[in-house]
Steps between C-alpha positions, in 0.01 A plus 500: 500500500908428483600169365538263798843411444603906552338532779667195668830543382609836650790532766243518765306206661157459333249341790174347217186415616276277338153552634123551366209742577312161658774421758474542854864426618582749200315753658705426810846573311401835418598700875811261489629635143457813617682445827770355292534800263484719779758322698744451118401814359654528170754177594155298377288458179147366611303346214110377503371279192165422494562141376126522328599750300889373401382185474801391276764654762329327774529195249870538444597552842272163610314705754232251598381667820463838649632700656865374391749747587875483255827721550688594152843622529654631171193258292611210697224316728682470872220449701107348475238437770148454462261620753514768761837656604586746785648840421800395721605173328449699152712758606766239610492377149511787289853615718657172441 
């Protein structure tokens, strides 16, 4: 896998979900992603981390609960929200 801090600090908006194989309002995000990628297209970057398995990014980025949504534009946190988000308010963000 790509170092974290490429994958975040492209020219396009990176949309990262923190979620884990055990959560049910994870599960939920998954048909809104993919309404947001299919409404952004390539204007969007759409990242899952399993925060059992990256543990220490979870760590660093004080994830405590999930699902928490962030937006990174150019590496640079602009946006965080934990819990369940609609497609439309997502979309709203990553266009700002």
């Amino acid at each position: 896998m790509a170092n974290f801090k490429d994958i975040i600090s492209g020219d396009v908006p990176v949309l990262v979900d923190f979620s884990a194989e055990w959560c049910g309002p994870c599960k939920m995000m998954v048909p809104i992603l993919e309404q947001v990628k299919k409404e952004l297209g390539e204007k969007v970057k759409i990242v899952k981390i399993d925060v059992d398995k990256n543990q220490s990014l979870a760590s660093t980025y004080h994830v405590q609960g999930v699902p928490t949504l962030m937006v990174f534009k150019q590496g640079k946190q602009v946006w965080r929200e934990s819990g369940v988000r609609q497609a439309s308010e997502l979309v709203t963000i990553l266009k700002s």
